[in-house]
Residue frames as qw, qx, qy, qz and C-alpha x, y, z in Angstrom:
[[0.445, -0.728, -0.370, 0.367, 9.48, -9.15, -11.19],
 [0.321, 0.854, 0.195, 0.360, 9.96, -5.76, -11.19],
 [0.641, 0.026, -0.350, 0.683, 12.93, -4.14, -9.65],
 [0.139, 0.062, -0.173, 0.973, 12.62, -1.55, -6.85],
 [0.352, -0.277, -0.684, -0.576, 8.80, -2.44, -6.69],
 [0.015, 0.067, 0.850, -0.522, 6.33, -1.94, -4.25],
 [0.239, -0.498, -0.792, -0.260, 2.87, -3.09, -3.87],
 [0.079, -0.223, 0.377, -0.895, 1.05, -0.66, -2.17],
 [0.300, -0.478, -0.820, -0.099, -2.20, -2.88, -0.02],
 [0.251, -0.008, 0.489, -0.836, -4.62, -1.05, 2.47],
 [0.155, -0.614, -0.757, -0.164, -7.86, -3.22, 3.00],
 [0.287, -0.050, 0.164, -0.942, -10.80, -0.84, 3.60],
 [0.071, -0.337, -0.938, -0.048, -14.05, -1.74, 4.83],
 [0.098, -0.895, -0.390, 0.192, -15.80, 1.67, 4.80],
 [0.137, 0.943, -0.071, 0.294, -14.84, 5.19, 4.61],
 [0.768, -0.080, -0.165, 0.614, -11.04, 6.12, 5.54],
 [0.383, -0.754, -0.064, 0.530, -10.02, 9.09, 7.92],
 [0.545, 0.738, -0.164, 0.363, -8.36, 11.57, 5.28],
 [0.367, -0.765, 0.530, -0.008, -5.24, 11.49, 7.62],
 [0.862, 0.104, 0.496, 0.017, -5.13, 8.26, 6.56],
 [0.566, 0.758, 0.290, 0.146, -5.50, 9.13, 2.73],
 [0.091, 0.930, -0.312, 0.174, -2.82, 12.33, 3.24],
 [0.509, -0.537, 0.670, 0.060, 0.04, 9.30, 5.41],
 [0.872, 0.297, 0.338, 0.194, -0.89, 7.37, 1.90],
 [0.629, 0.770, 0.043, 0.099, -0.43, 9.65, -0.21],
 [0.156, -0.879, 0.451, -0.015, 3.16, 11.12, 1.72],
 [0.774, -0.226, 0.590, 0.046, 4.18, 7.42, 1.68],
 [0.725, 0.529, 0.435, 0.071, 3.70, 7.02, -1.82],
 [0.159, 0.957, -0.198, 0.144, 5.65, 10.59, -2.81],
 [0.148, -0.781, 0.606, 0.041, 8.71, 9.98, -0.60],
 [0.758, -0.057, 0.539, 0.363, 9.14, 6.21, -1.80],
 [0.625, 0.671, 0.336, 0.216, 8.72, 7.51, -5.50],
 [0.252, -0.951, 0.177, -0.024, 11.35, 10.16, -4.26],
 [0.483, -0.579, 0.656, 0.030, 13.72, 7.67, -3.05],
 [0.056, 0.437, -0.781, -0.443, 13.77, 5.65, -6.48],
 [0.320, 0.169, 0.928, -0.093, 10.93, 2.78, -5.85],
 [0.307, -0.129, -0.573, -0.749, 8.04, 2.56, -7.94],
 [0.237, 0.134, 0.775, -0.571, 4.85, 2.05, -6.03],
 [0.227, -0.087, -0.863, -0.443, 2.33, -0.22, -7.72],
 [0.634, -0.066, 0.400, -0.659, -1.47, -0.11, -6.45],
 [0.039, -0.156, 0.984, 0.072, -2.80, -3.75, -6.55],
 [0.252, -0.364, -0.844, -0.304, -6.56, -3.45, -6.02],
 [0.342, -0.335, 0.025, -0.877, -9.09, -1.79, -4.80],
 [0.313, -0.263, -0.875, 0.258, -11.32, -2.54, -1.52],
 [0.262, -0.114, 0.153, -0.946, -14.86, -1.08, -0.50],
 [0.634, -0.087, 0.234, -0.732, -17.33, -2.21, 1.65],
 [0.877, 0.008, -0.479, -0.016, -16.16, -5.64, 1.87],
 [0.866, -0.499, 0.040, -0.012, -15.44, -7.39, 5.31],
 [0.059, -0.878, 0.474, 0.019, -11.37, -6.80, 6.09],
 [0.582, -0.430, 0.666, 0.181, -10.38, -10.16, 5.92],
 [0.645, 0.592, 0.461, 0.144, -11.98, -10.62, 2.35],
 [0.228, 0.965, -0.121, -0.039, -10.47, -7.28, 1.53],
 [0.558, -0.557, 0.606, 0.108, -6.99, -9.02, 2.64],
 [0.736, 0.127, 0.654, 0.121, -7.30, -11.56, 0.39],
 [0.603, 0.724, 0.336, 0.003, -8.53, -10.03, -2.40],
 [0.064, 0.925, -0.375, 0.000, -5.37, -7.42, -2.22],
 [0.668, -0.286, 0.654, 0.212, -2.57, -10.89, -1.41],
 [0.636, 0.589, 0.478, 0.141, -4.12, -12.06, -4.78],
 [0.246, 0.967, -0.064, -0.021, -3.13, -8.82, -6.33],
 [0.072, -0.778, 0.603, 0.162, 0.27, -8.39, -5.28],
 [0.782, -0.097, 0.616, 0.012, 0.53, -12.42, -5.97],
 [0.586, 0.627, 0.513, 0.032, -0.46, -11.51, -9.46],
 [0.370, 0.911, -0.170, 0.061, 1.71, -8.33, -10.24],
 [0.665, 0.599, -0.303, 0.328, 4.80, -7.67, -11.13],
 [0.399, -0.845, 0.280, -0.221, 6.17, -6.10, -7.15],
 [0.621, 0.240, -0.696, 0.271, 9.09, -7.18, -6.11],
 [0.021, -0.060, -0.650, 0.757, 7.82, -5.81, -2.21],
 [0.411, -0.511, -0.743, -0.133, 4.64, -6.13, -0.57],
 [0.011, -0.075, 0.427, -0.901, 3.50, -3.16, 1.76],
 [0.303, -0.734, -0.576, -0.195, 0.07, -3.35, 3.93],
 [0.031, 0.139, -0.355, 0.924, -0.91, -0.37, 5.54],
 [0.027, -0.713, -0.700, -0.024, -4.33, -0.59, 7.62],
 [0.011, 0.556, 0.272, 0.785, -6.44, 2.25, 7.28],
 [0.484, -0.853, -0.155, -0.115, -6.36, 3.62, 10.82],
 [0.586, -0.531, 0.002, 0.613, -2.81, 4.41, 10.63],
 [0.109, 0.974, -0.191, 0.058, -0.79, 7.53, 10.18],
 [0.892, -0.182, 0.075, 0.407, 2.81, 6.65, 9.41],
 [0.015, -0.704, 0.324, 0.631, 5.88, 8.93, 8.68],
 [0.739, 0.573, -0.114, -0.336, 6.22, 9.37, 4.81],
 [0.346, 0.524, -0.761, -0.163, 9.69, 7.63, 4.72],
 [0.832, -0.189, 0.467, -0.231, 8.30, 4.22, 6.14],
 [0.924, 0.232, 0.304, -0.022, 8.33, 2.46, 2.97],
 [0.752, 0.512, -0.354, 0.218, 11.98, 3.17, 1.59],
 [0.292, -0.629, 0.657, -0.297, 13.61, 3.05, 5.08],
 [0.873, -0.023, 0.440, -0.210, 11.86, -1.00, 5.22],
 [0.883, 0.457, -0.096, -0.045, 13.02, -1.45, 1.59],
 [0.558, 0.707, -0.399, 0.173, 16.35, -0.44, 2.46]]
């Protein structure tokens, strides 16, 4: 396991809102900011959201994270979500 790790999940079943896409990407910057490493796990498109679920569990199940983050793709979160949770 990898210290300071995080998995980074969003199932998608279709096209995502670029708000979306721009609250990933800020998410992703200020954890990588704040010392974490943020690990994508798998990719989801045009597959039914609970299948996309799975397929992305599996993933993080499979890597190295030591943290698990889902984010669904119809939110907009502030960028420090994901090292305020870690810490």
């Amino acid at each position: 396991m990898k210290e300071n790790s995080v998995a980074f999940m969003m199932p998608c079943s279709g096209p995502v809102d670029p708000r979306v896409l721009q609250s990933a990407i800020a998410l992703a910057s200020s954890a990588a900011q704040s010392g974490l490493t943020v690990c994508p796990v798998g990719i989801t498109d045009r597959t039914l959201v609970h299948t996309a679920r799975n397929i992305l569990a599996e993933g993080f199940l499979k890597s190295d994270a030591e943290w698990g983050f889902w984010m669904d793709s119809d939110m907009i979160l502030e960028p420090r979500t994901i090292s305020v949770m870690v810490a």
